[in-house]
N, CA, C and O atoms as a CHARMM CRD file, in Angstrom:
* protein
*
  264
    1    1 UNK  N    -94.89500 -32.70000  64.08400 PROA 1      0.00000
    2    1 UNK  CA   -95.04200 -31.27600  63.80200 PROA 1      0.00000
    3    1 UNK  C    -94.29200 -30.49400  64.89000 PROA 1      0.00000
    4    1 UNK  O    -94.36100 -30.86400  66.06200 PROA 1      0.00000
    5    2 UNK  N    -93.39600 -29.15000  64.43100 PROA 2      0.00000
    6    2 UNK  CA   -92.92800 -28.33100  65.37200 PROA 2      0.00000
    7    2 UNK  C    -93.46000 -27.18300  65.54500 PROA 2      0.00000
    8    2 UNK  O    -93.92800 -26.43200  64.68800 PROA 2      0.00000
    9    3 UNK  N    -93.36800 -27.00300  66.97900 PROA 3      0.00000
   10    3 UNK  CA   -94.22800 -25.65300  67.42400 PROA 3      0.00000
   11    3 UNK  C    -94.16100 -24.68700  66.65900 PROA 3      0.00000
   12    3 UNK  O    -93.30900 -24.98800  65.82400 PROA 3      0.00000
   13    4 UNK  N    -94.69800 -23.34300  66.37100 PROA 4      0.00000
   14    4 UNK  CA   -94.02100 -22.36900  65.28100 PROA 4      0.00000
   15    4 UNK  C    -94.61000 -21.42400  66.74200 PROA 4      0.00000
   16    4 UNK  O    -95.47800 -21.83200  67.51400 PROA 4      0.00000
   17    5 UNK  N    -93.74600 -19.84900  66.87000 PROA 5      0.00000
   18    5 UNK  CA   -94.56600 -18.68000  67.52700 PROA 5      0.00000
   19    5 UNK  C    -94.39500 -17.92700  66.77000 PROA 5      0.00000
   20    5 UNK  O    -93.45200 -17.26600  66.33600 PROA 5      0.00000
   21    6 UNK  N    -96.18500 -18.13800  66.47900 PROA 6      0.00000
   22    6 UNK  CA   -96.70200 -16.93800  65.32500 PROA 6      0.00000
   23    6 UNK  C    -98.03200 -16.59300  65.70600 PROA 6      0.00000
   24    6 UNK  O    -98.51600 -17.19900  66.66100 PROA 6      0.00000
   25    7 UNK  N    -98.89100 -15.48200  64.96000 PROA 7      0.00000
   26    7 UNK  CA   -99.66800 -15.28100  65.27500 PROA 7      0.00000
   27    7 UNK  C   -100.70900 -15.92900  64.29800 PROA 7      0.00000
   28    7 UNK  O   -101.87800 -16.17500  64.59500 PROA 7      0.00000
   29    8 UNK  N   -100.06900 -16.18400  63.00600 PROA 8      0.00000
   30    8 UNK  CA  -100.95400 -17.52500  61.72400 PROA 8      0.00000
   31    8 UNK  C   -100.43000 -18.70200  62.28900 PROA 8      0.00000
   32    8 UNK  O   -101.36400 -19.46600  62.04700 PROA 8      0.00000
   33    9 UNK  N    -99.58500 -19.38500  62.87700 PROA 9      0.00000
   34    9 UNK  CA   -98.90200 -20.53000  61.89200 PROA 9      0.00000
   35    9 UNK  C    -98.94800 -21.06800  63.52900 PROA 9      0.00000
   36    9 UNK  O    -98.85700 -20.35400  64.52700 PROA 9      0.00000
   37   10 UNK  N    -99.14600 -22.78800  63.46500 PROA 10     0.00000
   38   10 UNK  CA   -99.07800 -23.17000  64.53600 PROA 10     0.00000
   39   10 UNK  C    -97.97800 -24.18500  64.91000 PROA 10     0.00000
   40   10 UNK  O    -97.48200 -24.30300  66.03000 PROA 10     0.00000
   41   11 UNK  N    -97.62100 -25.01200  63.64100 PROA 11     0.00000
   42   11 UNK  CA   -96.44100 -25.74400  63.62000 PROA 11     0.00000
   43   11 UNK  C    -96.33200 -26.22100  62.27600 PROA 11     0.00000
   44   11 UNK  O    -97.16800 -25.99800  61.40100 PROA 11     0.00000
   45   12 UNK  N    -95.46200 -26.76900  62.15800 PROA 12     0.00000
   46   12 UNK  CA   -95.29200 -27.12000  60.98800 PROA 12     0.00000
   47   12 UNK  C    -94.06600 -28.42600  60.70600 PROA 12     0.00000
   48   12 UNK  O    -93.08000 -28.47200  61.44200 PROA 12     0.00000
   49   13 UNK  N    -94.25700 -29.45200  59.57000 PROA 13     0.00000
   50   13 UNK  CA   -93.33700 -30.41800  59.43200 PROA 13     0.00000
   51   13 UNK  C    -92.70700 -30.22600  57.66700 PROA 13     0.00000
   52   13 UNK  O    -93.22600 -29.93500  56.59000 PROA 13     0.00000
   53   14 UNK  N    -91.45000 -30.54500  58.09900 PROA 14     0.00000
   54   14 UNK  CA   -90.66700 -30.65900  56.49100 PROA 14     0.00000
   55   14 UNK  C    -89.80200 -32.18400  56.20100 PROA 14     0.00000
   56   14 UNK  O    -88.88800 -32.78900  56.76100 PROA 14     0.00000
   57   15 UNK  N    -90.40700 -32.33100  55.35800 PROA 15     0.00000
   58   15 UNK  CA   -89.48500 -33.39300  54.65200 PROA 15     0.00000
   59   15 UNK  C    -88.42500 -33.56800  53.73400 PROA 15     0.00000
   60   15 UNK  O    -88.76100 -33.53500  52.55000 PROA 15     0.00000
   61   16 UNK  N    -87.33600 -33.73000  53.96100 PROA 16     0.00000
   62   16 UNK  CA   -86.04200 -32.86600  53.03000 PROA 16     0.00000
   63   16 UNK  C    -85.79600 -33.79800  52.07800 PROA 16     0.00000
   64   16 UNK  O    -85.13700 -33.57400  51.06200 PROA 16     0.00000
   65   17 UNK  N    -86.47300 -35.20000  52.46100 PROA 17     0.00000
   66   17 UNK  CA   -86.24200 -36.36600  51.35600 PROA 17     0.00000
   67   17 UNK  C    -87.40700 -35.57800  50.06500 PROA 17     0.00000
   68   17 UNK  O    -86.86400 -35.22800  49.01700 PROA 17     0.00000
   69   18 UNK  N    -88.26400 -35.44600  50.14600 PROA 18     0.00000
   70   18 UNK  CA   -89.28900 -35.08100  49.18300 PROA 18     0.00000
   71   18 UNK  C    -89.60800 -33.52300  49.30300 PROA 18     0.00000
   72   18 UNK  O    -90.61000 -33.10600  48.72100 PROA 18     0.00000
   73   19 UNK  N    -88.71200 -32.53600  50.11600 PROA 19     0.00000
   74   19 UNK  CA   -88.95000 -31.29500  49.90200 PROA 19     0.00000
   75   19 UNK  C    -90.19900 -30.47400  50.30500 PROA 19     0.00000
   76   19 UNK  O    -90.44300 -29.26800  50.25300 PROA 19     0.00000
   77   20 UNK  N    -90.77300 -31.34700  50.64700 PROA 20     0.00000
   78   20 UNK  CA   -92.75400 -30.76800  51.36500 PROA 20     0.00000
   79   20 UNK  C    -92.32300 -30.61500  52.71600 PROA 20     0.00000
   80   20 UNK  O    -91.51700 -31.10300  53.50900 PROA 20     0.00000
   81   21 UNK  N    -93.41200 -29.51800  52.62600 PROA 21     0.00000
   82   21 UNK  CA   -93.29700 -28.62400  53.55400 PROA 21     0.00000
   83   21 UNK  C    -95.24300 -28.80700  54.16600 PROA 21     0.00000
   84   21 UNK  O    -96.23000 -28.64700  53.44900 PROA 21     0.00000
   85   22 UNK  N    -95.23000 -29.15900  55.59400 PROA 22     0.00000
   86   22 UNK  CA   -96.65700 -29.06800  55.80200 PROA 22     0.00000
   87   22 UNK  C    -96.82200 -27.94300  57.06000 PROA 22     0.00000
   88   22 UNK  O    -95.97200 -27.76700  57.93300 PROA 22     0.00000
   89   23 UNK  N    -98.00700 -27.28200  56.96000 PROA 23     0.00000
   90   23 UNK  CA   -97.70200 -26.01100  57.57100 PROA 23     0.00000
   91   23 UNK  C    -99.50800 -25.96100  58.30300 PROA 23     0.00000
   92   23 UNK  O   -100.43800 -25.66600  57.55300 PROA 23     0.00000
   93   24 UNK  N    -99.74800 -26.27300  59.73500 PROA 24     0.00000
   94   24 UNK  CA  -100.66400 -26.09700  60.12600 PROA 24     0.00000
   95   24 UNK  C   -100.83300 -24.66700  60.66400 PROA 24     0.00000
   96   24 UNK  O    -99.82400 -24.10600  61.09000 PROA 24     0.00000
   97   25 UNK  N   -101.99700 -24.03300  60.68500 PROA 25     0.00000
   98   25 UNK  CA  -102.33200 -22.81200  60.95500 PROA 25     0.00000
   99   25 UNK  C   -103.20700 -22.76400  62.16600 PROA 25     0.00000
  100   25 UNK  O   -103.44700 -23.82600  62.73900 PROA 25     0.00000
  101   26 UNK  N   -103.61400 -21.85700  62.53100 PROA 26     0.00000
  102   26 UNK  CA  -104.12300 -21.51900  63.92200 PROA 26     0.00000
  103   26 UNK  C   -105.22500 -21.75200  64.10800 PROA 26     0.00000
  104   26 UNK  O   -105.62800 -22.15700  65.19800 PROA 26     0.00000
  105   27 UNK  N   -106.17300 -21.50200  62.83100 PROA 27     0.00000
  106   27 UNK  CA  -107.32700 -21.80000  62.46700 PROA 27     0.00000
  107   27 UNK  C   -108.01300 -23.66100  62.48000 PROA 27     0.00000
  108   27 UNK  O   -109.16500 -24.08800  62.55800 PROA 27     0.00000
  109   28 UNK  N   -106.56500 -24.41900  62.35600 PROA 28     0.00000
  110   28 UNK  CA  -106.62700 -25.50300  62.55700 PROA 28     0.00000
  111   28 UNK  C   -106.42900 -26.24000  61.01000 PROA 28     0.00000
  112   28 UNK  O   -106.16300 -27.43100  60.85100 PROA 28     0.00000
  113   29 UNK  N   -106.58500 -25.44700  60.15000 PROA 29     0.00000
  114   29 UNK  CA  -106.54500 -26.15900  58.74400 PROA 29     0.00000
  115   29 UNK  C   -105.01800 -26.11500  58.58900 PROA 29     0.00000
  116   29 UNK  O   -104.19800 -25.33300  59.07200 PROA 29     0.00000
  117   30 UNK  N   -104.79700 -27.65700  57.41200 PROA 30     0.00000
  118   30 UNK  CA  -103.04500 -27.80000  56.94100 PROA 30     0.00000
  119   30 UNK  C   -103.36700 -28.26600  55.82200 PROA 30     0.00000
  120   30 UNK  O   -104.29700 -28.85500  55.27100 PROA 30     0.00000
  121   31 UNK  N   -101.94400 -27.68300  55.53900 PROA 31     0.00000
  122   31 UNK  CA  -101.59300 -26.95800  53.90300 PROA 31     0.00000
  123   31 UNK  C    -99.96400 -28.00600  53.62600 PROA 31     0.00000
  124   31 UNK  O    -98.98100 -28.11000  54.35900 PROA 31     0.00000
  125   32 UNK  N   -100.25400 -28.62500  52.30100 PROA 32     0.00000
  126   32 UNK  CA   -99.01900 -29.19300  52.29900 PROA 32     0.00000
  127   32 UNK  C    -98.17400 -28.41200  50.90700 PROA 32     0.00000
  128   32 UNK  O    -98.91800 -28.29800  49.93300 PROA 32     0.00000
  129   33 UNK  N    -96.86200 -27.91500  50.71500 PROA 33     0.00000
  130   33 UNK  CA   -96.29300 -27.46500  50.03700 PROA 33     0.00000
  131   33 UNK  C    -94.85500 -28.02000  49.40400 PROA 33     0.00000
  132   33 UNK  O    -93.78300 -28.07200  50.00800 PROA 33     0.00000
  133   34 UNK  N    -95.14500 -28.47200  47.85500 PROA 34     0.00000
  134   34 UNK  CA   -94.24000 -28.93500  47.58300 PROA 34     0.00000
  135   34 UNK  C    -93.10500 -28.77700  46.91600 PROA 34     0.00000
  136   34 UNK  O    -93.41000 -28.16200  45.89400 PROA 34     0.00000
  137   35 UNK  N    -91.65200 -29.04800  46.92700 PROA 35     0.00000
  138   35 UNK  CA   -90.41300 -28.69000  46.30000 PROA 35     0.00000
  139   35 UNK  C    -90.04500 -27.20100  46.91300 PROA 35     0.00000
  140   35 UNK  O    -89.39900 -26.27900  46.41600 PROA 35     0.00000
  141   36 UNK  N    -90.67900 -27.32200  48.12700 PROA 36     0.00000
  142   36 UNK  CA   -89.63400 -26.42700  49.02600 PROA 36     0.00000
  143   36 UNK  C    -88.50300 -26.65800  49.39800 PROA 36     0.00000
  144   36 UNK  O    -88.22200 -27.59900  50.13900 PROA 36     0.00000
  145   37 UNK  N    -87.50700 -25.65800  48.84200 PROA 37     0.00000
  146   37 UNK  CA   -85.90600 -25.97700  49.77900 PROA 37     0.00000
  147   37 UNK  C    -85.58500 -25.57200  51.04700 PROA 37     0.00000
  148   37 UNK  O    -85.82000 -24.46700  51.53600 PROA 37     0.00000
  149   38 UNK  N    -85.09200 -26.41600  51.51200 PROA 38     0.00000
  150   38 UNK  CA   -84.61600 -26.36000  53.02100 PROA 38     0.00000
  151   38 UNK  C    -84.22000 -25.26800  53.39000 PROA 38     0.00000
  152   38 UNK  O    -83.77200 -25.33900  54.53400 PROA 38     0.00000
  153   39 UNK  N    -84.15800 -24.02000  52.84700 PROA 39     0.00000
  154   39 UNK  CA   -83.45900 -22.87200  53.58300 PROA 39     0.00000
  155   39 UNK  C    -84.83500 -21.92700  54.13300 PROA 39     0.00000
  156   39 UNK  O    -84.88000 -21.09600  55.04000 PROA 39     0.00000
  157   40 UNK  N    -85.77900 -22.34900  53.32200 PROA 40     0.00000
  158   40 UNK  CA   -86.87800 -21.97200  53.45400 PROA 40     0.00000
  159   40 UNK  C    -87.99700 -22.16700  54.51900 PROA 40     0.00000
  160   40 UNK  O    -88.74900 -21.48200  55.21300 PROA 40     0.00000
  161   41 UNK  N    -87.63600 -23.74900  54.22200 PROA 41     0.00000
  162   41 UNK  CA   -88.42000 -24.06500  55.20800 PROA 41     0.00000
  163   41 UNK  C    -87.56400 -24.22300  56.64900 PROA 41     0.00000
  164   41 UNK  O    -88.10500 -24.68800  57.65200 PROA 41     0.00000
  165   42 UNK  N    -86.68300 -23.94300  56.63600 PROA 42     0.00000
  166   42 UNK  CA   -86.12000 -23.67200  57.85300 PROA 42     0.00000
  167   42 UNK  C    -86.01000 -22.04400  58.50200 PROA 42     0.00000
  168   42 UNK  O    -85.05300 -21.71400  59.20200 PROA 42     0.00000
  169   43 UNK  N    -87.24100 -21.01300  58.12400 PROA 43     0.00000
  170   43 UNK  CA   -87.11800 -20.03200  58.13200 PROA 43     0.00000
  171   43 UNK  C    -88.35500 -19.87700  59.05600 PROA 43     0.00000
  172   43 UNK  O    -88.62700 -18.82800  59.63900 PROA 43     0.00000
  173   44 UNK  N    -89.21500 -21.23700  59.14900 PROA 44     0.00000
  174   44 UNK  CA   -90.37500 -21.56100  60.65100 PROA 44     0.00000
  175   44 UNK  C    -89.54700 -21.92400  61.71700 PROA 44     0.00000
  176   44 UNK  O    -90.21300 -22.22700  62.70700 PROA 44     0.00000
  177   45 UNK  N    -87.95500 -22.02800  61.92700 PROA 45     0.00000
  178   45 UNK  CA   -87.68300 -22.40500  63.12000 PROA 45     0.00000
  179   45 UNK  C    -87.65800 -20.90400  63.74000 PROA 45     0.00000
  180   45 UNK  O    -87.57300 -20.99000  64.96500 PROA 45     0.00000
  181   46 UNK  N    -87.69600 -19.80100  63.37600 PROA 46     0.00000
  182   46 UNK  CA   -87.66200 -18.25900  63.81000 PROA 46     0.00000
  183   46 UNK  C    -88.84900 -17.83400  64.45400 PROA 46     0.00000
  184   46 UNK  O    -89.81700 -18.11600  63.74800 PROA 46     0.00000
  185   47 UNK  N    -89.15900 -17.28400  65.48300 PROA 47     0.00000
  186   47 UNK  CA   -90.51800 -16.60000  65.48100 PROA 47     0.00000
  187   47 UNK  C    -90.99100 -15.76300  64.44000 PROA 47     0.00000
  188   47 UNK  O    -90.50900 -15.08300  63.53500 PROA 47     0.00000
  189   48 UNK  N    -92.06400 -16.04400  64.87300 PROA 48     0.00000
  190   48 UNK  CA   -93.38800 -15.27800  63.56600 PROA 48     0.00000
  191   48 UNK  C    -92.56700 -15.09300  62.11500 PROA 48     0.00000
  192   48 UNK  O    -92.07600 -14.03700  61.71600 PROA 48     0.00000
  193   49 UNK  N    -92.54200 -16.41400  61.41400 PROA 49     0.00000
  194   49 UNK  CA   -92.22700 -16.63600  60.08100 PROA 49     0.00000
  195   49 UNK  C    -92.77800 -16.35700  59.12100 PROA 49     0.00000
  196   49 UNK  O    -92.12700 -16.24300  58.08300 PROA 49     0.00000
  197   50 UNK  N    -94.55500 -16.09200  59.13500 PROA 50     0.00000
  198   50 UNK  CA   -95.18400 -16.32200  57.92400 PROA 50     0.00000
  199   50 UNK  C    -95.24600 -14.85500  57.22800 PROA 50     0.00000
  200   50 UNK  O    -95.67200 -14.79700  56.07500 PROA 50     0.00000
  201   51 UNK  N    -94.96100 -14.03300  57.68700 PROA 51     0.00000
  202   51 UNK  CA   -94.76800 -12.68000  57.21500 PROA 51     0.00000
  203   51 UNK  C    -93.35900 -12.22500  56.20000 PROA 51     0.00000
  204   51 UNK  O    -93.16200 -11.43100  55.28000 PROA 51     0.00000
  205   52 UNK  N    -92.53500 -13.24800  56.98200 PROA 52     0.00000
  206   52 UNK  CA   -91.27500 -13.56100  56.04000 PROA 52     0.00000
  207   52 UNK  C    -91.20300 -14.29800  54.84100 PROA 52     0.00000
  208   52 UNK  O    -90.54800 -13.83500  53.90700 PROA 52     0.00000
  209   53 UNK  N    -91.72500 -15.26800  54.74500 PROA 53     0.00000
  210   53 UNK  CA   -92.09200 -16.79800  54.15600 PROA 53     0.00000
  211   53 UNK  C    -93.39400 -17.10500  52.95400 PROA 53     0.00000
  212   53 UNK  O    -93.61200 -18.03000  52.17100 PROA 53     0.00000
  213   54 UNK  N    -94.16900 -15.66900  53.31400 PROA 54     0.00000
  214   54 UNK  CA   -95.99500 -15.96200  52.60600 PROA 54     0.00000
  215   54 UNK  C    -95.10700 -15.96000  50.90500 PROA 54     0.00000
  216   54 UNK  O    -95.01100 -16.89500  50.11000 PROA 54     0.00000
  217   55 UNK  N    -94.73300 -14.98300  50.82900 PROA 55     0.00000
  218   55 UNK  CA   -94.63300 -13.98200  49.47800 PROA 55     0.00000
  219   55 UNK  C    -93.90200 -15.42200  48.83900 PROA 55     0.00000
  220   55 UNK  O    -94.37500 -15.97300  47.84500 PROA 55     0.00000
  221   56 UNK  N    -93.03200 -15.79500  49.35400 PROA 56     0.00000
  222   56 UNK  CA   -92.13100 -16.71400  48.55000 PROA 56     0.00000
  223   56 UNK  C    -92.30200 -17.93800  48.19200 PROA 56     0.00000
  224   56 UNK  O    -91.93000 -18.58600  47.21400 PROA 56     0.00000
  225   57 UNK  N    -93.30300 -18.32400  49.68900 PROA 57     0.00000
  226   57 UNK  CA   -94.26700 -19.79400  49.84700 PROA 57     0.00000
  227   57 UNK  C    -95.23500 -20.15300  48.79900 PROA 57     0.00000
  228   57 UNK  O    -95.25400 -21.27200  48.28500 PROA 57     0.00000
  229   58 UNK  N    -96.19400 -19.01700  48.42300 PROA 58     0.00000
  230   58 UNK  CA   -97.31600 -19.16500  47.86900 PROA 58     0.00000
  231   58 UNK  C    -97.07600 -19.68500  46.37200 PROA 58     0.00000
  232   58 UNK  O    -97.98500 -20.19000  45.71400 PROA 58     0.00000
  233   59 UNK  N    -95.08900 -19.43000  45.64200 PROA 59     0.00000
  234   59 UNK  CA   -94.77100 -19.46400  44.60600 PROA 59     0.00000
  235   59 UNK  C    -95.02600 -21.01000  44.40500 PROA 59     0.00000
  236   59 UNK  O    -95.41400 -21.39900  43.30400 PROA 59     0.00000
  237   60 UNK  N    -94.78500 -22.05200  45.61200 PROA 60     0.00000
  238   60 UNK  CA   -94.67600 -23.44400  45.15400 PROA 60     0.00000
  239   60 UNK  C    -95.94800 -24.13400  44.94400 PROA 60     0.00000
  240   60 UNK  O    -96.87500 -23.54000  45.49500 PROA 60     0.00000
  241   61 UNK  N    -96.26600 -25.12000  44.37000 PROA 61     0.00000
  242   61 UNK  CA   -97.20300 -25.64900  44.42200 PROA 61     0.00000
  243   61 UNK  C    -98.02100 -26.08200  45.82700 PROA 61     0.00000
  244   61 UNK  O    -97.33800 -26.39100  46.80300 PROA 61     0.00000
  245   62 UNK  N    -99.65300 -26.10600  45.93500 PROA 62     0.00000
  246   62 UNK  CA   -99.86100 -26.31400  47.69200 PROA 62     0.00000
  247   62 UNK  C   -101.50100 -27.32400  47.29800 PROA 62     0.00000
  248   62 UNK  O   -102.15300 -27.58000  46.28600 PROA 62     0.00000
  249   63 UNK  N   -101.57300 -27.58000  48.51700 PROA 63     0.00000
  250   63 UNK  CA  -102.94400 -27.82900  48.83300 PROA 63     0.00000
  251   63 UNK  C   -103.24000 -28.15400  50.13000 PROA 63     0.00000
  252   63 UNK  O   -102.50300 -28.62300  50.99700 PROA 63     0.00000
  253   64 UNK  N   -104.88700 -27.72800  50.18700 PROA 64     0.00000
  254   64 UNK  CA  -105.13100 -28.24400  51.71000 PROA 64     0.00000
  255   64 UNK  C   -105.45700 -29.83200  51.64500 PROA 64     0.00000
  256   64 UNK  O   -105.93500 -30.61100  50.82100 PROA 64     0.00000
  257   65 UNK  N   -104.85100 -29.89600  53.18100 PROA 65     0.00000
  258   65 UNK  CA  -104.95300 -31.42400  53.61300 PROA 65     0.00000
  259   65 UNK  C   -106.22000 -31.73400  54.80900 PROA 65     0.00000
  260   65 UNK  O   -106.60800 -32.67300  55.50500 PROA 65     0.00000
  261   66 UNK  N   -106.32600 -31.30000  54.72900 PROA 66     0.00000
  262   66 UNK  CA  -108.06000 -31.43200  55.80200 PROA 66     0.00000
  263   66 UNK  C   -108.76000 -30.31600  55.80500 PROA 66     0.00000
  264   66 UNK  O   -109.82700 -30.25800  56.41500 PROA 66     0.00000
């Protein structure tokens, strides 16, 4: 997982072979998101992403993982 600086998001990992996107939050819970494209999910290497990222994120399929 990579660091994220945000004030939600704490790090997060992407897999470009399978397009998932896993996105831990501050709160401590992770969320895995799938058939994300890489431009996207390369939009957590920026500070405070999830304000950029929610609206467009929420379109893919998700679930929590713990």
């Amino acid at each position: 997982m990579k660091p994220v600086i945000s004030e939600n998001v704490s790090s997060y990992e992407y897999e470009s072979g399978t397009l998932t996107l896993r996105v831990q939050f501050n709160d401590g819970s992770l969320y895995e998101y799938s058939g994300v494209p890489s431009d996207l999910a390369a939009e957590f290497d920026t500070p405070h992403p999830w304000h950029r990222v929610y609206a467009r994120l929420k379109a893919y399929p998700y679930r929590r993982i713990n």
